[in-house]
PDB file of N, H, CA, C and O in Angstrom:
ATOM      1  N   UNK A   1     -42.421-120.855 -67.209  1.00  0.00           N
ATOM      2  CA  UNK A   1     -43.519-120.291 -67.979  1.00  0.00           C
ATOM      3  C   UNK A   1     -44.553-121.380 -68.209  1.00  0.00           C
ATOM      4  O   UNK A   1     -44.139-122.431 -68.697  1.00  0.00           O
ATOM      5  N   UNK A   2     -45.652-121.284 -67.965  1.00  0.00           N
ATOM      6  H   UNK A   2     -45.989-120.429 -67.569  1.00  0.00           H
ATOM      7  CA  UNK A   2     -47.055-121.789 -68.338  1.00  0.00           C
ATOM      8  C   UNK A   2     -47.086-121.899 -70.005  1.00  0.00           C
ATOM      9  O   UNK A   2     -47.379-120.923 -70.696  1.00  0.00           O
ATOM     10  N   UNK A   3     -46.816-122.940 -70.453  1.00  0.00           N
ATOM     11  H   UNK A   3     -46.578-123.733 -69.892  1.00  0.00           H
ATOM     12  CA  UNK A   3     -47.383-123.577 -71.763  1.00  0.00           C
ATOM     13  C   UNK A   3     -48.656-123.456 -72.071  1.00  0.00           C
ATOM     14  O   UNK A   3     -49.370-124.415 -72.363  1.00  0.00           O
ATOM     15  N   UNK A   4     -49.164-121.845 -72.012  1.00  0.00           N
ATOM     16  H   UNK A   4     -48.584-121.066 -71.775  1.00  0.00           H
ATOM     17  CA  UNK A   4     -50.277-121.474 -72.588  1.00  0.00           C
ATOM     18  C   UNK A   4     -50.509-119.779 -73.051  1.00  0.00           C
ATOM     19  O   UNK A   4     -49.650-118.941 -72.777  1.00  0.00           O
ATOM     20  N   UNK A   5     -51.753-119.433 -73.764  1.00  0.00           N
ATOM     21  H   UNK A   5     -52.451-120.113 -73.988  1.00  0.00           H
ATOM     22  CA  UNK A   5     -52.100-118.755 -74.158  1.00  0.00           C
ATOM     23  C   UNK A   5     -52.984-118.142 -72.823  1.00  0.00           C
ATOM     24  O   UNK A   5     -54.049-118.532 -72.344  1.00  0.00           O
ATOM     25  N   UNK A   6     -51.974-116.879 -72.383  1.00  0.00           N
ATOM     26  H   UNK A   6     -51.109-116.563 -72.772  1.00  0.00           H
ATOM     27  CA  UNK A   6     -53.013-116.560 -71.089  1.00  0.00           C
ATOM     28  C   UNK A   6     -54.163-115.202 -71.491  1.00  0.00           C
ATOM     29  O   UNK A   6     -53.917-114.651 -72.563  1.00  0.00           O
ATOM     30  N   UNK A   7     -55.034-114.812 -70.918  1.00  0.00           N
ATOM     31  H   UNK A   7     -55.234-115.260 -70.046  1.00  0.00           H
ATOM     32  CA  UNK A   7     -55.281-113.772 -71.074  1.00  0.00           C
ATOM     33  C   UNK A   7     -55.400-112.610 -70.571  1.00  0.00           C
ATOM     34  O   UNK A   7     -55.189-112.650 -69.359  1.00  0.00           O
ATOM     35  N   UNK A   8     -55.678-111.442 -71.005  1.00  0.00           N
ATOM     36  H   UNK A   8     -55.850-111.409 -71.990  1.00  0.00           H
ATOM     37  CA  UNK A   8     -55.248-110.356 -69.940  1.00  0.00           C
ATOM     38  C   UNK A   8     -56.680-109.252 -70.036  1.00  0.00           C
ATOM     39  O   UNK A   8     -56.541-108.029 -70.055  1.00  0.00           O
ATOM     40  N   UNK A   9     -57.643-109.744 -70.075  1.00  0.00           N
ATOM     41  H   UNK A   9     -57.756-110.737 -70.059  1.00  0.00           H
ATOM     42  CA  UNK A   9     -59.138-108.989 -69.940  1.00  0.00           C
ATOM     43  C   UNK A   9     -59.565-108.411 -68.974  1.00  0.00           C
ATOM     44  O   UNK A   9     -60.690-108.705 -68.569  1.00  0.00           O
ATOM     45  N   UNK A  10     -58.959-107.628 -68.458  1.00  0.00           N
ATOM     46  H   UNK A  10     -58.045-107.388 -68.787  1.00  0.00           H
ATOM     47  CA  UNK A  10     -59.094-107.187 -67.174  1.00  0.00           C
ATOM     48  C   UNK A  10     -60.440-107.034 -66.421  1.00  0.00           C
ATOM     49  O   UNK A  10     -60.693-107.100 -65.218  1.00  0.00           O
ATOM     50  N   UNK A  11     -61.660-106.682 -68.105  1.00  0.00           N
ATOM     51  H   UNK A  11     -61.455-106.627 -69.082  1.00  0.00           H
ATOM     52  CA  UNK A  11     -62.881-106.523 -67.603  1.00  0.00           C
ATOM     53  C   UNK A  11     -64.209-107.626 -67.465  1.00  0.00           C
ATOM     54  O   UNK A  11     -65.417-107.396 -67.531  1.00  0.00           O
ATOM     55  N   UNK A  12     -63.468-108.917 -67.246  1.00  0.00           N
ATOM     56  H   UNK A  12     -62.487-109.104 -67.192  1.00  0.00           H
ATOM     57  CA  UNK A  12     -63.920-110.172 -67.399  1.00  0.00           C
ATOM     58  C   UNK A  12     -64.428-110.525 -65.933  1.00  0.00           C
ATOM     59  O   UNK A  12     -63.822-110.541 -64.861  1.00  0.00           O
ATOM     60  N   UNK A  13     -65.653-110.782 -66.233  1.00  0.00           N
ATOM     61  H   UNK A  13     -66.146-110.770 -67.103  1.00  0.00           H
ATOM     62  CA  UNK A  13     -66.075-111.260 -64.898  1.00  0.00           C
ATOM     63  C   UNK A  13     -65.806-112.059 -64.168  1.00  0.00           C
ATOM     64  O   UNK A  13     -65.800-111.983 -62.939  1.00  0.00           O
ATOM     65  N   UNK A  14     -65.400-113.429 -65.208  1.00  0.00           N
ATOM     66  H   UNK A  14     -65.404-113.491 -66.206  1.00  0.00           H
ATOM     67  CA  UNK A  14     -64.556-114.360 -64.434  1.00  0.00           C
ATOM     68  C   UNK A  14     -63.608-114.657 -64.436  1.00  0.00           C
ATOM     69  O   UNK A  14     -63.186-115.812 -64.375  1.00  0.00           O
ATOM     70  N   UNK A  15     -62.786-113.276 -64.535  1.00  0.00           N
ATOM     71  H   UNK A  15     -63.129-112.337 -64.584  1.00  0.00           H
ATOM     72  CA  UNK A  15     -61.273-113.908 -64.249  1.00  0.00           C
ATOM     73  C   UNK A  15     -60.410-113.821 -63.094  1.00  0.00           C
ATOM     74  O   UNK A  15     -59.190-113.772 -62.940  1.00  0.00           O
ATOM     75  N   UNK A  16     -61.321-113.817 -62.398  1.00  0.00           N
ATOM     76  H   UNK A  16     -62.312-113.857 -62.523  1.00  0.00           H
ATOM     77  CA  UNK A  16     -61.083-114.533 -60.536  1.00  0.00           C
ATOM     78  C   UNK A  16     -61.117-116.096 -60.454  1.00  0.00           C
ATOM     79  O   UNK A  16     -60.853-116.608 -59.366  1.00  0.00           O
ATOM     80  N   UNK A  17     -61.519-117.142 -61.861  1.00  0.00           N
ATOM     81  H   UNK A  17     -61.733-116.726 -62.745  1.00  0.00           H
ATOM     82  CA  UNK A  17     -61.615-118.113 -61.376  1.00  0.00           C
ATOM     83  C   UNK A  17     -61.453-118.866 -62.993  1.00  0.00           C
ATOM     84  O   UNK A  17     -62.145-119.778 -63.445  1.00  0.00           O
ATOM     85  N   UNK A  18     -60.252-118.115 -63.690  1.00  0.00           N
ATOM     86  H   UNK A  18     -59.690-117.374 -63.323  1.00  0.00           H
ATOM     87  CA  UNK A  18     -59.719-118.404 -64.542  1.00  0.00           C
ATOM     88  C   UNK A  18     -58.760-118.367 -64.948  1.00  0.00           C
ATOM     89  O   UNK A  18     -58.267-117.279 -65.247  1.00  0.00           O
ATOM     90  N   UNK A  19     -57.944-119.797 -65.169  1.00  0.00           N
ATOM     91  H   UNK A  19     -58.345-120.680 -64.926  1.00  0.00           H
ATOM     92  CA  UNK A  19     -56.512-119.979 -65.325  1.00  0.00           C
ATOM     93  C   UNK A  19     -56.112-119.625 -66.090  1.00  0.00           C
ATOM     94  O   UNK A  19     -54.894-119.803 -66.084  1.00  0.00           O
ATOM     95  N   UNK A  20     -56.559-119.013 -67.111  1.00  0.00           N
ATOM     96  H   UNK A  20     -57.548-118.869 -67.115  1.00  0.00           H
ATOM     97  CA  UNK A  20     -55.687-118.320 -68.569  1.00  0.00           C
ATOM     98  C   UNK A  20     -55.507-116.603 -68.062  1.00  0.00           C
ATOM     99  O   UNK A  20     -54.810-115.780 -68.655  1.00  0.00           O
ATOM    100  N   UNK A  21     -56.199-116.384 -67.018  1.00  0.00           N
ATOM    101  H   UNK A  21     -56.765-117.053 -66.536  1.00  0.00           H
ATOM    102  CA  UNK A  21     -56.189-115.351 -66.379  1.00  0.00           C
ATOM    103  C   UNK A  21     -54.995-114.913 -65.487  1.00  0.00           C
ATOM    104  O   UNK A  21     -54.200-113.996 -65.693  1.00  0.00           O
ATOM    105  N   UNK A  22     -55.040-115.569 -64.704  1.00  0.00           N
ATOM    106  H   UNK A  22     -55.686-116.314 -64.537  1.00  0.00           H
ATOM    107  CA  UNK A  22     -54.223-116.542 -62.882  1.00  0.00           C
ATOM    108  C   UNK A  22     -52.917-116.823 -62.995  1.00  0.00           C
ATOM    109  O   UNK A  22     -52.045-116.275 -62.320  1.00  0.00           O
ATOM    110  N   UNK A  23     -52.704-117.768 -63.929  1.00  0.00           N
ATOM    111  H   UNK A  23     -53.412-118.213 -64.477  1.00  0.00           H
ATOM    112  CA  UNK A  23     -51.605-118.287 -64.117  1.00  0.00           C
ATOM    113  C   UNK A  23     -50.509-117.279 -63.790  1.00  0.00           C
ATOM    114  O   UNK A  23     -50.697-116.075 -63.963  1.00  0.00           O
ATOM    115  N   UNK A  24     -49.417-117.747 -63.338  1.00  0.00           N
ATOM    116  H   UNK A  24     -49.264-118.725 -63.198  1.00  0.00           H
ATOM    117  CA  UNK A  24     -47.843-116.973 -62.956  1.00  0.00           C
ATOM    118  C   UNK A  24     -47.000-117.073 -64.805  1.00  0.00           C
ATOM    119  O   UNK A  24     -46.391-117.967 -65.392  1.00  0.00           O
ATOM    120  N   UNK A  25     -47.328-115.915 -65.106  1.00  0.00           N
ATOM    121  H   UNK A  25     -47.822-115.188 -64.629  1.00  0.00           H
ATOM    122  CA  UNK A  25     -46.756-115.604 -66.283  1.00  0.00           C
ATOM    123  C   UNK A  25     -45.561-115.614 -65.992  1.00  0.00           C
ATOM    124  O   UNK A  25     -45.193-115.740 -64.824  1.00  0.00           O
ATOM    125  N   UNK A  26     -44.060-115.375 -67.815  1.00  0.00           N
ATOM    126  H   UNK A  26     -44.359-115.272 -68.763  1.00  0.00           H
ATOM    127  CA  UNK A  26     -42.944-115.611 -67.343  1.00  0.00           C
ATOM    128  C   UNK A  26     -42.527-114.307 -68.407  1.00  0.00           C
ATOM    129  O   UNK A  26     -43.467-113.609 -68.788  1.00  0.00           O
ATOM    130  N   UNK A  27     -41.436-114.041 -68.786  1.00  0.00           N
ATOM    131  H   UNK A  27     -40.672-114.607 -68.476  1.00  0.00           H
ATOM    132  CA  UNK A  27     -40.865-112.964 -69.431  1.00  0.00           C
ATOM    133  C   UNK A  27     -41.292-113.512 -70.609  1.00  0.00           C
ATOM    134  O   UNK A  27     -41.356-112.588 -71.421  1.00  0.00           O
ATOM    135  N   UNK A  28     -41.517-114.226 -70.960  1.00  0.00           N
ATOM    136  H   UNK A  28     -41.464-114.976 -70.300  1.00  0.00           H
ATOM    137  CA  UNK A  28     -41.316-114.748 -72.802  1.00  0.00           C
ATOM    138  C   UNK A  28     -43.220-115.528 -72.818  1.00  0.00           C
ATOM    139  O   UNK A  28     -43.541-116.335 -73.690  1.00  0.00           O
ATOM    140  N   UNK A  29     -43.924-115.201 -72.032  1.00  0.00           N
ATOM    141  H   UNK A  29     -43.663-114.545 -71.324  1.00  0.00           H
ATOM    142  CA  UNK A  29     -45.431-115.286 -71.929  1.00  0.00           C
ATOM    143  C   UNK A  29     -46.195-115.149 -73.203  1.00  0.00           C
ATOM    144  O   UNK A  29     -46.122-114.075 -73.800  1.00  0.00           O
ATOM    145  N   UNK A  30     -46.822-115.988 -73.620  1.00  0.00           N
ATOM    146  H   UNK A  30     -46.882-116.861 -73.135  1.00  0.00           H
ATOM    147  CA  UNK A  30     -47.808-115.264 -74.627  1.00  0.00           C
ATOM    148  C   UNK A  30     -49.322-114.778 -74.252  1.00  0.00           C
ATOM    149  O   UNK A  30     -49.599-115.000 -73.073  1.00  0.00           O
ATOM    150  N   UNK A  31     -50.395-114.135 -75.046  1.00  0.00           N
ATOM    151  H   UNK A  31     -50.170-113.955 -76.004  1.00  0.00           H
ATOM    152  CA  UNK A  31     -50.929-114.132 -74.491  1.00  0.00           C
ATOM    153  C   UNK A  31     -52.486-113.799 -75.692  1.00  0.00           C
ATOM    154  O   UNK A  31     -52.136-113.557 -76.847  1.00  0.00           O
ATOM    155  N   UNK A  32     -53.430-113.793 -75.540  1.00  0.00           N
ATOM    156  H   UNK A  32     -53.714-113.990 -74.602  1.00  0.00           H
ATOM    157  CA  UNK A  32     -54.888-113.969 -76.929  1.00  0.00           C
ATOM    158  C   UNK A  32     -55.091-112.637 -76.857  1.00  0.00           C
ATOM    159  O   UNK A  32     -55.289-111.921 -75.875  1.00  0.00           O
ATOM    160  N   UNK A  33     -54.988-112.280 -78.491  1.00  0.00           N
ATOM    161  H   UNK A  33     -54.827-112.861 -79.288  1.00  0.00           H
ATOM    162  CA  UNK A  33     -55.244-110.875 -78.603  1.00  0.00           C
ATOM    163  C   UNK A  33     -56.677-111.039 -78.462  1.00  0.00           C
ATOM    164  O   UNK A  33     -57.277-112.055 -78.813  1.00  0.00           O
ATOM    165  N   UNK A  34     -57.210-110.015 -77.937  1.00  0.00           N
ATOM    166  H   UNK A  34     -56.722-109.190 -77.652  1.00  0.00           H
ATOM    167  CA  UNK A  34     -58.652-109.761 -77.865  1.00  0.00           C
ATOM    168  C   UNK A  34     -59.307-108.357 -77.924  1.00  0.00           C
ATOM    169  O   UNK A  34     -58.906-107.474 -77.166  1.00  0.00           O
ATOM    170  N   UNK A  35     -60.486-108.096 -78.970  1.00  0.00           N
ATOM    171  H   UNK A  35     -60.812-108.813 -79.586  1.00  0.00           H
ATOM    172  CA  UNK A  35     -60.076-106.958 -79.100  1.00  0.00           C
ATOM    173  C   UNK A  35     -61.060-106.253 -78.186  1.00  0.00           C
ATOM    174  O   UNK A  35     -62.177-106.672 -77.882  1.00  0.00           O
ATOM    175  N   UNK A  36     -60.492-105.132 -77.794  1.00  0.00           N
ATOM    176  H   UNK A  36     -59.585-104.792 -78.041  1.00  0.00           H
ATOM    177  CA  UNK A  36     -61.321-104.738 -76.097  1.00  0.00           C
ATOM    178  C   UNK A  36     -62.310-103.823 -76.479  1.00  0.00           C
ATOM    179  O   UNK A  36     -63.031-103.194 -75.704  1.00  0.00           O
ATOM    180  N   UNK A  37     -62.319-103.769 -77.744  1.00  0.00           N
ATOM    181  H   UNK A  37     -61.733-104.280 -78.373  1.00  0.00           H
ATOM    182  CA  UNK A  37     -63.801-102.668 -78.254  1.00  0.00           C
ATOM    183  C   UNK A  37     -64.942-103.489 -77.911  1.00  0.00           C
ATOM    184  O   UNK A  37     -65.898-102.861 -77.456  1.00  0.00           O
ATOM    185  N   UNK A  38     -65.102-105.034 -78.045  1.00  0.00           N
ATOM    186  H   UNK A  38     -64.326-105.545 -78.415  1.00  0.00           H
ATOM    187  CA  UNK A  38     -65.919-106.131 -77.939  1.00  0.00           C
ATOM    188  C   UNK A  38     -66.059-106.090 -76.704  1.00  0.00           C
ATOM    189  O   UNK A  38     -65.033-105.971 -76.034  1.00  0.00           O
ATOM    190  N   UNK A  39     -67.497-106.182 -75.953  1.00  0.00           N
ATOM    191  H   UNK A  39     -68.330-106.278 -76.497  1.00  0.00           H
ATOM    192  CA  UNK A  39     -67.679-106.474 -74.521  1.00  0.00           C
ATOM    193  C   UNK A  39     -67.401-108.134 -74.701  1.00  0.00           C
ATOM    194  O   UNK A  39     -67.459-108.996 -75.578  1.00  0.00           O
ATOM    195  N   UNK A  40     -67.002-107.968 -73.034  1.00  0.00           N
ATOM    196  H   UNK A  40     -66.955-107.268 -72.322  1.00  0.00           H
ATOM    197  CA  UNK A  40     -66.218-109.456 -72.875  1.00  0.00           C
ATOM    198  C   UNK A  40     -67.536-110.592 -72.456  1.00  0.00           C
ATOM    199  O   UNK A  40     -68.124-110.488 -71.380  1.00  0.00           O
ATOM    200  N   UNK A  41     -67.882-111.672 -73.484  1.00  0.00           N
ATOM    201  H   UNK A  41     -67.404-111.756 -74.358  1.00  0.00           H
ATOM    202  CA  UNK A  41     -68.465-112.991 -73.348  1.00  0.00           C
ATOM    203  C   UNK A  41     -68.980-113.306 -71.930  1.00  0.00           C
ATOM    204  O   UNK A  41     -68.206-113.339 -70.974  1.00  0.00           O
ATOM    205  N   UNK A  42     -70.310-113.537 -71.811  1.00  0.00           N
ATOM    206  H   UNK A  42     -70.939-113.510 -72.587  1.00  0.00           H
ATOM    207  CA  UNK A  42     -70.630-114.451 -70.550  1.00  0.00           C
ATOM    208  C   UNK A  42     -69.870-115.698 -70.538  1.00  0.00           C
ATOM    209  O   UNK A  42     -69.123-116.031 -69.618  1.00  0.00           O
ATOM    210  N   UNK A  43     -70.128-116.480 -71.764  1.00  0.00           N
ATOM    211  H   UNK A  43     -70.736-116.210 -72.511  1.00  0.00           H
ATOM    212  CA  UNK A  43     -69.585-117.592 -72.328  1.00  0.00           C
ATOM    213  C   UNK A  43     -68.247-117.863 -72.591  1.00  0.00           C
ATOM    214  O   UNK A  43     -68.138-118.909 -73.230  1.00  0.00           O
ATOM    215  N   UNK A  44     -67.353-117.406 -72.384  1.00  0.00           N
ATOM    216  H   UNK A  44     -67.442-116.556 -71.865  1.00  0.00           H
ATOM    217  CA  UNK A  44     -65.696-117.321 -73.042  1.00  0.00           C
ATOM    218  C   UNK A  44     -65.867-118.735 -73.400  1.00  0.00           C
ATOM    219  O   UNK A  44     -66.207-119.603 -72.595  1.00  0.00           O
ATOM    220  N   UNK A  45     -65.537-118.988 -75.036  1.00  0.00           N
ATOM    221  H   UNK A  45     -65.262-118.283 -75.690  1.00  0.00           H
ATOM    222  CA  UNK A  45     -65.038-119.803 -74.925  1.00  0.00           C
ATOM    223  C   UNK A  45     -63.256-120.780 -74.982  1.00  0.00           C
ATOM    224  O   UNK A  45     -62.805-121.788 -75.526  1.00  0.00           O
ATOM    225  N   UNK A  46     -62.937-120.071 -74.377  1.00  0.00           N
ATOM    226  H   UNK A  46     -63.303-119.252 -73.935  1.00  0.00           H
ATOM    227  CA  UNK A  46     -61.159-119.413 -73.476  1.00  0.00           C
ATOM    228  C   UNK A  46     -61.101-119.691 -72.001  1.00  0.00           C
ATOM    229  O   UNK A  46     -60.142-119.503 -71.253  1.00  0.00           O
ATOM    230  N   UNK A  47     -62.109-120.097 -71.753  1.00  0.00           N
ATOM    231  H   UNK A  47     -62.889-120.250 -72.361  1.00  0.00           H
ATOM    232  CA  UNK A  47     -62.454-119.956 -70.093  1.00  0.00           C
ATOM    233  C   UNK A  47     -61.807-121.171 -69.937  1.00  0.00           C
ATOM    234  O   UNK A  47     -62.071-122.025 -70.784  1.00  0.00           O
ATOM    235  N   UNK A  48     -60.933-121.486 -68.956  1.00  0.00           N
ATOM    236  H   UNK A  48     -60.719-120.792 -68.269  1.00  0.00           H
ATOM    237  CA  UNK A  48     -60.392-122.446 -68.132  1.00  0.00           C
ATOM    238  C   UNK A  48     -60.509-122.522 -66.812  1.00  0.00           C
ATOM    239  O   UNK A  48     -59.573-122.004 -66.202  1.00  0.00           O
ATOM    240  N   UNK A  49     -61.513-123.090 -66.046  1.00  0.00           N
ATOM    241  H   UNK A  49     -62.274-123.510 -66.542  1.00  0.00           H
ATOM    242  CA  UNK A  49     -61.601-122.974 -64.847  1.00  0.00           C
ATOM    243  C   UNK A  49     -60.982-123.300 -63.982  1.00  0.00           C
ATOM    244  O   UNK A  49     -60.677-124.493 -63.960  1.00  0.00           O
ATOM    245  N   UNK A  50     -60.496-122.399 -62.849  1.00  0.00           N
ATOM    246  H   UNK A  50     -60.744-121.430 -62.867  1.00  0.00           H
ATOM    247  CA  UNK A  50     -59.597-123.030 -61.846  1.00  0.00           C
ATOM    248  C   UNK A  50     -60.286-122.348 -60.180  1.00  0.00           C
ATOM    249  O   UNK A  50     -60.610-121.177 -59.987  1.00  0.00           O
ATOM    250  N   UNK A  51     -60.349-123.371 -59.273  1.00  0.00           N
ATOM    251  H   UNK A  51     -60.085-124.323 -59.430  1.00  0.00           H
ATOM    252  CA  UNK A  51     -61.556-122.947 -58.236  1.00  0.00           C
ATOM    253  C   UNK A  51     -60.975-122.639 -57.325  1.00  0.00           C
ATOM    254  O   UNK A  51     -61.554-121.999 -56.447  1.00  0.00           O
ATOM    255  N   UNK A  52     -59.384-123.039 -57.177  1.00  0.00           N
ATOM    256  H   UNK A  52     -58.913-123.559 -57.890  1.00  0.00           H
ATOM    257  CA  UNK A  52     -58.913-122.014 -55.402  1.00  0.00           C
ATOM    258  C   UNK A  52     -57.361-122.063 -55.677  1.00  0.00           C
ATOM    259  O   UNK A  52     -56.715-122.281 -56.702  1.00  0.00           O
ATOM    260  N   UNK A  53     -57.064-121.824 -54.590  1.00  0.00           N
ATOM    261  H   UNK A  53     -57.589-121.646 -53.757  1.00  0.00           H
ATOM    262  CA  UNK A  53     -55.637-121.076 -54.835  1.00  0.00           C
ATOM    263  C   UNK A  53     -54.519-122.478 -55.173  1.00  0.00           C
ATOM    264  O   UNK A  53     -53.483-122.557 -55.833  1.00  0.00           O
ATOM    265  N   UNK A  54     -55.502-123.725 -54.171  1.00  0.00           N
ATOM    266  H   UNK A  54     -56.344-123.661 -53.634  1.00  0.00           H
ATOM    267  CA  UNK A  54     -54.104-125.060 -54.527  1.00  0.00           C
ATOM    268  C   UNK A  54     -54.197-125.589 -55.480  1.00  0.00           C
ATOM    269  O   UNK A  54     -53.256-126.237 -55.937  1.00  0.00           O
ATOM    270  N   UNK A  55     -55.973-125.427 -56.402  1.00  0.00           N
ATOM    271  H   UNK A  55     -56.738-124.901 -56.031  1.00  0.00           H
ATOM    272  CA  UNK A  55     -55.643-125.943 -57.746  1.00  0.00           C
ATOM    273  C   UNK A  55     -55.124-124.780 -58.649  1.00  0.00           C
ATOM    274  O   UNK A  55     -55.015-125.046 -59.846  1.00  0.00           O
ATOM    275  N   UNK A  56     -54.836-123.701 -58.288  1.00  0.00           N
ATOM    276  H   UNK A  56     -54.924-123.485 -57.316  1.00  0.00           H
ATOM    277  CA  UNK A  56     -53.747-123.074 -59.115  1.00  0.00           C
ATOM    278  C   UNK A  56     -52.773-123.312 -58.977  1.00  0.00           C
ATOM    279  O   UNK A  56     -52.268-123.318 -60.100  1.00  0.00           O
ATOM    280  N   UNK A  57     -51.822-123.623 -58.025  1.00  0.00           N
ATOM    281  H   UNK A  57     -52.232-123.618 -57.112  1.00  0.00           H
ATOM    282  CA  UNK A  57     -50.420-124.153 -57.741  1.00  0.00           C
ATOM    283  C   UNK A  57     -50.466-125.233 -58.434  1.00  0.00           C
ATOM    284  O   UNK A  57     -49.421-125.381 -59.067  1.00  0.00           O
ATOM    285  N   UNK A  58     -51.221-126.057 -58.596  1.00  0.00           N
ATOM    286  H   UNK A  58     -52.070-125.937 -58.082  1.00  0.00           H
ATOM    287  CA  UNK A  58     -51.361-127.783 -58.838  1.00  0.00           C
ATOM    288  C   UNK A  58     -50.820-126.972 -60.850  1.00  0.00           C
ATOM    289  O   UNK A  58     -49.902-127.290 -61.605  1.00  0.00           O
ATOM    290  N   UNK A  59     -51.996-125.857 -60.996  1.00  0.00           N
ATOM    291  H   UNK A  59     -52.742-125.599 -60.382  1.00  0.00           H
ATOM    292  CA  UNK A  59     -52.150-126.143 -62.350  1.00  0.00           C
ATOM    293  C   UNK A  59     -51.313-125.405 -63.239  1.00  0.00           C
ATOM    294  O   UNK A  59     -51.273-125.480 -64.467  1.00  0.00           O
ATOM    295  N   UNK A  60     -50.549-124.573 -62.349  1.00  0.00           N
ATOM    296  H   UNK A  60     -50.582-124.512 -61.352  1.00  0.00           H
ATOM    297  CA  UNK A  60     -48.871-123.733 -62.888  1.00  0.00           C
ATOM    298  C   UNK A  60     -48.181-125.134 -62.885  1.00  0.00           C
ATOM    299  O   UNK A  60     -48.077-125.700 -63.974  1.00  0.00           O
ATOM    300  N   UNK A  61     -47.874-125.526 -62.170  1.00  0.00           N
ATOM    301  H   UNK A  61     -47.958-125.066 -61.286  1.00  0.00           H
ATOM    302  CA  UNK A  61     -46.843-126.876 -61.711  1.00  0.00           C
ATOM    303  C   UNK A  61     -46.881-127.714 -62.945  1.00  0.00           C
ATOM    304  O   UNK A  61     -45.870-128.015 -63.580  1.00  0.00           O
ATOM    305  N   UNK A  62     -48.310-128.138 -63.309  1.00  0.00           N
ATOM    306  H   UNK A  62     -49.131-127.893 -62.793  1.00  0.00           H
ATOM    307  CA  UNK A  62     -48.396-129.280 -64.381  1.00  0.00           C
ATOM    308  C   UNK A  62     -48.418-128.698 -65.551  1.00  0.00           C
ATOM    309  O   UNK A  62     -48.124-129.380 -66.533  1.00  0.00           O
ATOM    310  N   UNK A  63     -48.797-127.203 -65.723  1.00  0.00           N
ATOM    311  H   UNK A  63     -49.036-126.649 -64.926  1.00  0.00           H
ATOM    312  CA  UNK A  63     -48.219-126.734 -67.098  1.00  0.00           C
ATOM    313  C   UNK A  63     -47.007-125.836 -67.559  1.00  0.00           C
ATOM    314  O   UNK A  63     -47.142-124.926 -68.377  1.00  0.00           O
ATOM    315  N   UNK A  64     -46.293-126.036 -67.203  1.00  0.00           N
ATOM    316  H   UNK A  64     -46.183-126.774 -66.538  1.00  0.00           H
ATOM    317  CA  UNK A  64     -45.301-125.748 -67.221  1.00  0.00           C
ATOM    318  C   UNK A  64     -44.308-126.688 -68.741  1.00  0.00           C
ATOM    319  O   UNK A  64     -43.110-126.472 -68.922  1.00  0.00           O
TER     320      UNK A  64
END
């Protein structure tokens, strides 16, 4: 499991290129309530950027 707070915004523009997004969740996952009545932020400031598929491997690996 990823030692983080992931999120699950499905209607987020960038969460094609966001690791709180991405990340390989585990059974015992947490995750940021958010409340979905709110349109979702240009700005997140939640946004963790991650730019291709090996710095996602890199960045499951090291948070763990």
């Amino acid at each position: 499991m990823v030692d983080i707070s992931m999120c699950s915004r499905r209607d987020c523009k960038d969460k094609q290129t966001c690791f709180r997004y991405l990340a390989m969740p585990d059974e015992w996952q947490s995750y940021i309530i958010i409340d979905i009545q709110e349109p979702c932020k240009d700005n997140c400031e939640l946004y963790w950027r991650c730019r291709n598929p090996k710095e996602l491997a890199m960045m499951n690996k090291y948070n763990r």
